[in-house]
N, CA, C and O atoms as CSV, one atom per row, in Angstrom:
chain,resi,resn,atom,element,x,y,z
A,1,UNK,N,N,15.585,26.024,-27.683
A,1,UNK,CA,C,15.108,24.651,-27.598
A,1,UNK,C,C,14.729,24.194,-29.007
A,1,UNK,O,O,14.449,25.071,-29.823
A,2,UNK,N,N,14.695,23.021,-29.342
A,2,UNK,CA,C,14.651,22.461,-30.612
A,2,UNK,C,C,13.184,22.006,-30.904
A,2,UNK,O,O,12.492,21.675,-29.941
A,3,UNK,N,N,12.738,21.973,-31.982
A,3,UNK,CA,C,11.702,21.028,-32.473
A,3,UNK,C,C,11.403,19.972,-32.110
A,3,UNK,O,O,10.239,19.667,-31.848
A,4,UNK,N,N,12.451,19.140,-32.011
A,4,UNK,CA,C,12.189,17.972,-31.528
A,4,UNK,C,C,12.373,17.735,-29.664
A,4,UNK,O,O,12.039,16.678,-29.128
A,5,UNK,N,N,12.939,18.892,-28.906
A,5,UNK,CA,C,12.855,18.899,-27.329
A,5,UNK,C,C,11.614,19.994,-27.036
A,5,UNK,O,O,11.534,20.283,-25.842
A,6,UNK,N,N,10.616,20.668,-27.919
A,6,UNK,CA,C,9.430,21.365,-27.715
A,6,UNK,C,C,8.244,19.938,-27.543
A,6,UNK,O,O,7.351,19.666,-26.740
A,7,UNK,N,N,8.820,19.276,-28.765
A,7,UNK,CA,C,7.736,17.799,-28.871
A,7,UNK,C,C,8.050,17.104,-27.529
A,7,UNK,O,O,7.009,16.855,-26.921
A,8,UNK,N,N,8.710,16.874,-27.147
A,8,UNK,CA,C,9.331,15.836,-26.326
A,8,UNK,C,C,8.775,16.027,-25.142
A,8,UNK,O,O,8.307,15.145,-24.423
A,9,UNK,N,N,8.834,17.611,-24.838
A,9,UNK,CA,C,8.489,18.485,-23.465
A,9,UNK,C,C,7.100,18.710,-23.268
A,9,UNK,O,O,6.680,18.930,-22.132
A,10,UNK,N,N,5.907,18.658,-24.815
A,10,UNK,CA,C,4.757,18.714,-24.516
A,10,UNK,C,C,4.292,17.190,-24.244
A,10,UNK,O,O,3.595,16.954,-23.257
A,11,UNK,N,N,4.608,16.355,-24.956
A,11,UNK,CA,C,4.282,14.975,-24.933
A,11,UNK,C,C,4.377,14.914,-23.556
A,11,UNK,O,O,3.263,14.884,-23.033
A,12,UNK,N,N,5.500,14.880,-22.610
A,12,UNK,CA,C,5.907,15.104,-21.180
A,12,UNK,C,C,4.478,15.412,-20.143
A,12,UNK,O,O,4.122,14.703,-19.202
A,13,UNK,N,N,3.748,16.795,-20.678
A,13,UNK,CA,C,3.385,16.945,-20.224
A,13,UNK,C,C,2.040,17.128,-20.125
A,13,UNK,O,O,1.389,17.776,-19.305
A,14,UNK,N,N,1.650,16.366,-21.219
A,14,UNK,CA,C,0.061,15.580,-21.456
A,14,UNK,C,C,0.228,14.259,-21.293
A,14,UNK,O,O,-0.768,13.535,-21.322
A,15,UNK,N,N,1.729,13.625,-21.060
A,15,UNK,CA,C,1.890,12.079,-20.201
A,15,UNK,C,C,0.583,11.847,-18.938
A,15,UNK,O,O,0.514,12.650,-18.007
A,16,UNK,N,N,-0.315,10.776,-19.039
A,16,UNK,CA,C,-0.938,10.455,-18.306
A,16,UNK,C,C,-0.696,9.536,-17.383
A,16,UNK,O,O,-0.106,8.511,-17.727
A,17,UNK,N,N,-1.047,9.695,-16.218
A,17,UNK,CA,C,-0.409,9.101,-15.039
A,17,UNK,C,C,-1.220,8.700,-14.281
A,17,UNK,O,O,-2.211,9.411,-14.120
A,18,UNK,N,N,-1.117,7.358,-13.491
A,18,UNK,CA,C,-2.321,6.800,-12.467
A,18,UNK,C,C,-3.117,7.346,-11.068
A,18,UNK,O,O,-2.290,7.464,-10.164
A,19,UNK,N,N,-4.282,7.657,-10.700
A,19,UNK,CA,C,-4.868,7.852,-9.607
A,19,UNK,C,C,-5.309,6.844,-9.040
A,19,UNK,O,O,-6.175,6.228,-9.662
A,20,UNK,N,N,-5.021,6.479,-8.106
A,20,UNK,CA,C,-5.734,5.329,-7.452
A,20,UNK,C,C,-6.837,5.580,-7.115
A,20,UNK,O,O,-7.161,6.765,-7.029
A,21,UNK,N,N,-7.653,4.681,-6.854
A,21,UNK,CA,C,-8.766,3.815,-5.857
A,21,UNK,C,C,-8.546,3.839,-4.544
A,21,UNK,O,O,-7.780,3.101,-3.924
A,22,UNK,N,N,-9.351,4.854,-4.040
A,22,UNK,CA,C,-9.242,4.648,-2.312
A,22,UNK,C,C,-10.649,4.740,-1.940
A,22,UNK,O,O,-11.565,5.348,-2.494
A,23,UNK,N,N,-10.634,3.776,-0.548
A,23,UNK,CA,C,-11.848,3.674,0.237
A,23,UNK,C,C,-12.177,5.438,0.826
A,23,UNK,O,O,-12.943,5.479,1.789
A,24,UNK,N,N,-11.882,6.221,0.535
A,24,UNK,CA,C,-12.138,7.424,1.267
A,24,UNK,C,C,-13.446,7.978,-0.183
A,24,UNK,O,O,-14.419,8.730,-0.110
A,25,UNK,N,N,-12.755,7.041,-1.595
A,25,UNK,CA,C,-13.190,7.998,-2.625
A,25,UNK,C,C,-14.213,6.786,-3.657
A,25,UNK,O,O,-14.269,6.769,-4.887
A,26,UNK,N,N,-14.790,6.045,-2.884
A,26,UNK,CA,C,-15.094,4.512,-2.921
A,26,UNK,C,C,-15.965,4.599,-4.462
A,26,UNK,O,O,-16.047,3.872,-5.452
A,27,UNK,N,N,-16.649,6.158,-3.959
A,27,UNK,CA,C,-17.710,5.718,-5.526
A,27,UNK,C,C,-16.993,6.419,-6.698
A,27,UNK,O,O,-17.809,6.882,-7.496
A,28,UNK,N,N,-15.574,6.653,-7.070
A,28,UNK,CA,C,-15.416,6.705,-8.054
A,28,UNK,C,C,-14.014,6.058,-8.442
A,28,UNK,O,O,-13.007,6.152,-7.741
A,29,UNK,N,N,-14.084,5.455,-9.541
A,29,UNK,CA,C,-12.838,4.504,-10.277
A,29,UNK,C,C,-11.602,5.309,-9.929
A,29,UNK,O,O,-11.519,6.480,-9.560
A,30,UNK,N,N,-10.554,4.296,-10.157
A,30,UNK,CA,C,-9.728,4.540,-10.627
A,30,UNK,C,C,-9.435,5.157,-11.612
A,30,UNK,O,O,-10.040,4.643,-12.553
A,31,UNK,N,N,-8.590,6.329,-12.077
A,31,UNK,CA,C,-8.107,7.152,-13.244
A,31,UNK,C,C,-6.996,7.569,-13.452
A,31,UNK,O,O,-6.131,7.225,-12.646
A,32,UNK,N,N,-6.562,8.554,-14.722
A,32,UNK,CA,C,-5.612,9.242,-14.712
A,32,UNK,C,C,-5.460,10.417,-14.955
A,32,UNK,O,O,-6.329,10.771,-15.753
A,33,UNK,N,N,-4.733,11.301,-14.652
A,33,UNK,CA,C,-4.930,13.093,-14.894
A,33,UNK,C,C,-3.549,12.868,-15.930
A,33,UNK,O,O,-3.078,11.779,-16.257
A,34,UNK,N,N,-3.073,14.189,-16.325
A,34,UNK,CA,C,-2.333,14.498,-17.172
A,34,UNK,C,C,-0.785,14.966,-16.220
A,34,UNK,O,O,-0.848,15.851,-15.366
A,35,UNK,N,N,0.472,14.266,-16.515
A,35,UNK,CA,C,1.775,14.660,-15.811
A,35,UNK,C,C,1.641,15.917,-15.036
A,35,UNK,O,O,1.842,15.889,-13.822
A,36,UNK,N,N,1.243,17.275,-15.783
A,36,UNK,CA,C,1.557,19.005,-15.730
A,36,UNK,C,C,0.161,18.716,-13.983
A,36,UNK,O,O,0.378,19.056,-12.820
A,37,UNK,N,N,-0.697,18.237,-14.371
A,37,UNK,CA,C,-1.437,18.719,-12.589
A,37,UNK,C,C,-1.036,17.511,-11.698
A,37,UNK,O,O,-1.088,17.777,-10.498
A,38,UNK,N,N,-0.787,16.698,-11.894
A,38,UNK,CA,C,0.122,15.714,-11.262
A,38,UNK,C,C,1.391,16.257,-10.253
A,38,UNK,O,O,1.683,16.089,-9.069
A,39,UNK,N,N,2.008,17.047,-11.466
A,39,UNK,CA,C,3.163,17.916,-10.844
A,39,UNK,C,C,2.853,19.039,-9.599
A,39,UNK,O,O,3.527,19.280,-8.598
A,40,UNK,N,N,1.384,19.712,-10.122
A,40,UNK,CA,C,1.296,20.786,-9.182
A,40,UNK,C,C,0.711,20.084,-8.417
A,40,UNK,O,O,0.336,20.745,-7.449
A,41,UNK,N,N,0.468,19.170,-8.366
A,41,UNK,CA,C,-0.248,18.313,-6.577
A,41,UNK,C,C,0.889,18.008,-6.027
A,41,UNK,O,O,1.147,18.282,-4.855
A,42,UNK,N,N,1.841,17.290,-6.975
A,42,UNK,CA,C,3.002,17.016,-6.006
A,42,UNK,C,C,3.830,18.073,-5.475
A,42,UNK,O,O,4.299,17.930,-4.346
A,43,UNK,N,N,4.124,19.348,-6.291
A,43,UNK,CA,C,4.687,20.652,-5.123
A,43,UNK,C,C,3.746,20.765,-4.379
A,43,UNK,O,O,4.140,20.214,-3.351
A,44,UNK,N,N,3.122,20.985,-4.272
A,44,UNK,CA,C,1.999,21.332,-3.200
A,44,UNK,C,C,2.420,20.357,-2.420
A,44,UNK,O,O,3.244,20.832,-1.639
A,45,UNK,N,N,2.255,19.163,-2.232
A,45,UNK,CA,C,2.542,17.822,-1.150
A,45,UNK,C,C,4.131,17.887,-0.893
A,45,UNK,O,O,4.484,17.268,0.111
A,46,UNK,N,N,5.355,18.655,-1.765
A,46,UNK,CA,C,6.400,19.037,-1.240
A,46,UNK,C,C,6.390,19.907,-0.508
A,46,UNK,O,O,7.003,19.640,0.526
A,47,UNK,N,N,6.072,20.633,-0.532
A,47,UNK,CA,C,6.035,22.301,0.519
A,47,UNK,C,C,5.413,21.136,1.737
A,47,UNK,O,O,6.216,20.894,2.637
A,48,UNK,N,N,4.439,20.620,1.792
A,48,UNK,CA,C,3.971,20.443,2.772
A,48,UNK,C,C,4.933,19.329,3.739
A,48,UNK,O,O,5.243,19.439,4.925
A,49,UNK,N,N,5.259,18.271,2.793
A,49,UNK,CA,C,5.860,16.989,3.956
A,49,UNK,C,C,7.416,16.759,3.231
A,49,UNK,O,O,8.129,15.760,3.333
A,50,UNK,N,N,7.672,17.947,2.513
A,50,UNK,CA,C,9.654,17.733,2.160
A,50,UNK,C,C,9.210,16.790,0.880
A,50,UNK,O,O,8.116,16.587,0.354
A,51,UNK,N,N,11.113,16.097,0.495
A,51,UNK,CA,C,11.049,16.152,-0.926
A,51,UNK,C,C,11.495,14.562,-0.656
A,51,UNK,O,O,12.070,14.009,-1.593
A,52,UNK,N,N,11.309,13.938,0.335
A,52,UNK,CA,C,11.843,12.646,0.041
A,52,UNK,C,C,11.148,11.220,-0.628
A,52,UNK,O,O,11.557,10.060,-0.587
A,53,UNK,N,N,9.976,11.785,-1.233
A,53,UNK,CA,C,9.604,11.572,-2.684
A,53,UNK,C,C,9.751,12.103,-3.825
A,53,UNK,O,O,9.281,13.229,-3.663
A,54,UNK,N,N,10.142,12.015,-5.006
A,54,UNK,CA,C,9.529,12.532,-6.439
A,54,UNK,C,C,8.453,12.606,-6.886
A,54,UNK,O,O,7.671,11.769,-6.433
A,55,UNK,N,N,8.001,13.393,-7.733
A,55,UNK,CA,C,6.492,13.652,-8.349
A,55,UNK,C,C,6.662,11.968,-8.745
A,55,UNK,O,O,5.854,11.151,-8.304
A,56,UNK,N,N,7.945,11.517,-9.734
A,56,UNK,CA,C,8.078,10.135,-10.707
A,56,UNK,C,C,7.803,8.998,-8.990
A,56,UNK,O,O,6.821,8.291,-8.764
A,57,UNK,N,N,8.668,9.140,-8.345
A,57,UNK,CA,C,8.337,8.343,-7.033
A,57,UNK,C,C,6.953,7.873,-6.417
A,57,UNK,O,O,6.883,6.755,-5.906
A,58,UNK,N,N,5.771,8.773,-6.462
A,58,UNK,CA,C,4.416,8.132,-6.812
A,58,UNK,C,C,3.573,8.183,-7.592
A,58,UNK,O,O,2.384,8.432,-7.396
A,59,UNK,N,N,4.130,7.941,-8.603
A,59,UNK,CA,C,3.291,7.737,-9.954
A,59,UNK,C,C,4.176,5.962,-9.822
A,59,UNK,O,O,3.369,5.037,-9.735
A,60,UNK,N,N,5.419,5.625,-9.811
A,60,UNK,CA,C,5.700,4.340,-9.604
A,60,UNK,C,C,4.883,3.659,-8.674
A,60,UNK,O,O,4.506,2.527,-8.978
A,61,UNK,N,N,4.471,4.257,-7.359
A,61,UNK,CA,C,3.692,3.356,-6.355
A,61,UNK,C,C,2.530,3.466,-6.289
A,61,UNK,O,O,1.885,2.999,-5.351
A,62,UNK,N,N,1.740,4.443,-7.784
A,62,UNK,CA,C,0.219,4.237,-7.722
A,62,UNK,C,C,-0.138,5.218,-8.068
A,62,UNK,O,O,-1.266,5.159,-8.560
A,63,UNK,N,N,0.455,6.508,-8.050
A,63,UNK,CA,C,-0.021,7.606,-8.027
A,63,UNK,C,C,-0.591,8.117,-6.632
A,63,UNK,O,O,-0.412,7.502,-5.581
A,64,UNK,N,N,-1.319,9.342,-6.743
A,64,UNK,CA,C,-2.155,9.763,-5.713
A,64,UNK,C,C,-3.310,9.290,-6.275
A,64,UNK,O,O,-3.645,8.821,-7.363
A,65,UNK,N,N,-4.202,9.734,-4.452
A,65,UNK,CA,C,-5.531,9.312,-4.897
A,65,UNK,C,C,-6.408,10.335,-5.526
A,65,UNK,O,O,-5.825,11.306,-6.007
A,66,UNK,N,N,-7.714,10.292,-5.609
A,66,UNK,CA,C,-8.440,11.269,-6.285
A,66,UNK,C,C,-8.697,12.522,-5.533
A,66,UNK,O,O,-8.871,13.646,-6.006
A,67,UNK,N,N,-8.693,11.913,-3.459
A,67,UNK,CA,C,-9.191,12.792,-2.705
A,67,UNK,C,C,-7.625,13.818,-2.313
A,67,UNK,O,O,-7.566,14.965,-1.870
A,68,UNK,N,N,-6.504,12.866,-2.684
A,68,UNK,CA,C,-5.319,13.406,-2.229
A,68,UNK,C,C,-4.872,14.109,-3.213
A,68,UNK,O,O,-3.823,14.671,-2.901
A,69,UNK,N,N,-5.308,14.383,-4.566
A,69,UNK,CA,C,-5.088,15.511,-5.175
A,69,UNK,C,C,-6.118,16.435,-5.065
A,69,UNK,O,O,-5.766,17.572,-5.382
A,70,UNK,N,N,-6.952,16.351,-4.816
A,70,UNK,CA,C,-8.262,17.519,-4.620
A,70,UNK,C,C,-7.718,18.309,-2.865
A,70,UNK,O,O,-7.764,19.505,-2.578
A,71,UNK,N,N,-7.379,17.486,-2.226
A,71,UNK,CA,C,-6.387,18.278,-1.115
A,71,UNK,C,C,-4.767,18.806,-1.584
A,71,UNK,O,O,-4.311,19.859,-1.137
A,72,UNK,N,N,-4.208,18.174,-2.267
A,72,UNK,CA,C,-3.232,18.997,-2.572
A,72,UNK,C,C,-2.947,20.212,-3.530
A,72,UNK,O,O,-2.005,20.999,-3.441
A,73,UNK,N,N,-4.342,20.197,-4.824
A,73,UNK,CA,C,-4.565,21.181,-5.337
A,73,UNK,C,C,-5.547,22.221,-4.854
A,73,UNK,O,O,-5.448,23.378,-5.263
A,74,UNK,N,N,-6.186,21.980,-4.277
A,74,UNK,CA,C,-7.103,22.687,-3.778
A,74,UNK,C,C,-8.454,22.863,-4.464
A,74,UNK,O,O,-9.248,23.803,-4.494
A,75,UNK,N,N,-8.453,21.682,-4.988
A,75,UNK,CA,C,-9.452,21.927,-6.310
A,75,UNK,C,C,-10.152,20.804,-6.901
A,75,UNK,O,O,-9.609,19.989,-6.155
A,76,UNK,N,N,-10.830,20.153,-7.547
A,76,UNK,CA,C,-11.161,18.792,-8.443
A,76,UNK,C,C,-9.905,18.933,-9.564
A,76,UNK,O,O,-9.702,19.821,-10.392
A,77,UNK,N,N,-9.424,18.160,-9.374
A,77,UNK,CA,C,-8.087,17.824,-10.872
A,77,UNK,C,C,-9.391,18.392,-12.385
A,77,UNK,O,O,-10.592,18.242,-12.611
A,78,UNK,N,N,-8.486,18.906,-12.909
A,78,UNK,CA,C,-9.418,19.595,-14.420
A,78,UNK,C,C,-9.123,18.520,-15.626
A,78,UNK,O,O,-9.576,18.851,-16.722
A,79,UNK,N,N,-8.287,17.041,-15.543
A,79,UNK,CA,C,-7.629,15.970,-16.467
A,79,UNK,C,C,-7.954,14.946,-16.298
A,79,UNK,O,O,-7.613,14.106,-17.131
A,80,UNK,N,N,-8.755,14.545,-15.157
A,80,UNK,CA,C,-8.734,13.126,-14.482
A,80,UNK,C,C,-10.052,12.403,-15.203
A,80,UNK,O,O,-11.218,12.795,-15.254
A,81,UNK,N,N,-9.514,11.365,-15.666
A,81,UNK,CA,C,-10.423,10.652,-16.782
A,81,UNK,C,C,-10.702,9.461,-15.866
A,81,UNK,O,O,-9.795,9.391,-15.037
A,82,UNK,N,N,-11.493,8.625,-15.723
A,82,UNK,CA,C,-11.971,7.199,-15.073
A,82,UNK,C,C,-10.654,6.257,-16.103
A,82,UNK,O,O,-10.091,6.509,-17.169
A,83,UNK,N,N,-10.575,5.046,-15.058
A,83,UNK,CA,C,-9.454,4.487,-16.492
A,83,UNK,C,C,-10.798,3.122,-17.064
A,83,UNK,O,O,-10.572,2.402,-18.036
């Protein structure tokens, strides 16, 4: 891999991406986590309901929410900044 597709591939994957605002998760903003746990919420939400979304497929319609990655990782996201 090249210098310039090592850059390309980390940039990729410190790309920040939207969490929505949901009434489930009312007292805290809207934010964004970083592409790389984005990704592992979205396998996780593939294994579970199939692939007829892309990870890119909801990050176009909003992203996930804050509570729907803390269920799909199993965890509090370790990237997620307030926007």
């Amino acid at each position: 891999m090249s210098q310039g597709s090592k850059e390309n591939a980390e940039r990729m994957r410190r790309w920040r991406v939207p969490v929505q605002w949901s009434l489930e998760d009312r007292d805290r903003p809207a934010g964004t986590v970083e592409w790389w746990e984005h990704e592992q919420a979205w396998q996780a939400y593939a294994e579970r309901y199939g692939h007829s979304q892309s990870a890119r497929t909801i990050v176009d319609r909003g992203g996930f929410s804050y509570g729907e990655l803390v269920d799909q990782l199993g965890h509090e996201p370790t990237t997620w900044l307030a926007r």
